[in-house]
N, C-alpha and C positions, 0 to 999 in steps of 0.2 A: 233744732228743727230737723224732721224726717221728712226726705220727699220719698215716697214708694209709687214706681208704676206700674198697673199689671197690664198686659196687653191683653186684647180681645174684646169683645163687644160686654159692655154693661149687663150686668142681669138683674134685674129687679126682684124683692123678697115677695115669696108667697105664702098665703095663709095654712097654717099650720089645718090638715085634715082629721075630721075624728072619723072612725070607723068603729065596730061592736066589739074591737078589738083592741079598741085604744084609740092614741094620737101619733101621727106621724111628722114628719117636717117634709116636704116638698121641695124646701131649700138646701137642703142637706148637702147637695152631690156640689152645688156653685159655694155654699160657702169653703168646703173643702178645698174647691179647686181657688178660690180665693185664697185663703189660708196657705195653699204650697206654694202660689205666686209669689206671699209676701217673704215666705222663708226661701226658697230660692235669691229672692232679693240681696234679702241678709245676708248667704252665703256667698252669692258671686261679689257682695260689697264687702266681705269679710269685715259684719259689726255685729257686735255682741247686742242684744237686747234681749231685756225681761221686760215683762209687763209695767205698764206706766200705772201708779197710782196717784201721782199731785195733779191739780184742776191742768187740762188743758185744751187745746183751742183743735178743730179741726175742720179740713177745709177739704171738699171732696168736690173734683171735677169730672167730670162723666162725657167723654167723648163717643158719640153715635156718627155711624157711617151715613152722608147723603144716601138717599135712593136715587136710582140712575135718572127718574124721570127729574131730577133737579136739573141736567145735565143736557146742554146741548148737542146737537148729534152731528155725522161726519167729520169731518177736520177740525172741528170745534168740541171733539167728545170731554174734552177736559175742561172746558168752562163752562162755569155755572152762569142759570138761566140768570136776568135781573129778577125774573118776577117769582121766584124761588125762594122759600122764607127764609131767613135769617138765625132764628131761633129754633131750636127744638122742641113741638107745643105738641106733641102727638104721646102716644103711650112708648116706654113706660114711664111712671109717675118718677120726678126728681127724688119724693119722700121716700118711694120704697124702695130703690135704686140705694139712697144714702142706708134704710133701716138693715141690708145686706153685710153692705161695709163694715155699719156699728156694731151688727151678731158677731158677725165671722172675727172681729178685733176681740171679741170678750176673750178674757183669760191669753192671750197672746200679745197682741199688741199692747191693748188696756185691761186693768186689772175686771175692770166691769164699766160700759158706756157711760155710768153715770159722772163718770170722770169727765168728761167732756163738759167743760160750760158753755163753747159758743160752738155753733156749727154752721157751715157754709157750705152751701153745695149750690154746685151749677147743674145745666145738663146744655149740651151743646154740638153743632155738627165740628168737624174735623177730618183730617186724611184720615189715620188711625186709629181707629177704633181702640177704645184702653179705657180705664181709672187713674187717677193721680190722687193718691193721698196725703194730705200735705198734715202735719202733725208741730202744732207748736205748744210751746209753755204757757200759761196762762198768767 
């Protein structure tokens, strides 16, 4: 099992633009910086890894920052209202939030997404804002 975390707010994938010039990717600049998060990782955890190629399972959790309006005011700034939702039901989408994850792993973490037979993903609020990658054997 691999747990990876990157810190910083979720980014969800955008659709790939055509122009008279071609195609371009829009995701480019977050999968990158996803990407150096996850090799940062490796190196401050000093582990060796190649690309995974046998079936395996992954589990992606997506922690988004409350908005202040969740947040009761004066001496109470730090607790959350009761009538404050629970879940995170607003944009952006759980799907394209995880389809970020599954690009930026190709050829690094897995040898290509299709390796993945089950996926999990949440999205949910949290103090810190991050990703948790959770990666098992299948």
């Amino acid at each position: 099992m691999i747990k990876i975390i990157v810190i910083g707010c979720p980014v969800s994938l955008k659709r790939h633009r055509h122009t008279k010039w071609g195609t371009y990717d829009p995701s480019k600049k977050d999968k990158d910086n996803l990407k150096l998060q996850v090799v940062n990782f490796f190196n401050q955890n000093s582990i060796e890894h190649t690309p995974i190629e046998n079936p395996i399972i992954v589990e992606l959790y997506f922690y988004m920052k409350r908005p202040k309006s969740h947040y009761r005011s004066g001496k109470f700034s730090n607790i959350i209202k009761d009538k404050s939702p629970k879940h995170h039901i607003t944009k952006p989408d759980v799907d394209n939030l995880a389809k970020l994850v599954l690009d930026a792993g190709n050829d690094f973490l897995w040898k290509d997404d299709s390796v993945i037979v089950n996926l999990i993903a949440n999205k949910c609020y949290g103090q810190k804002p991050r990703t948790e990658i959770i990666i098992k054997d299948a």
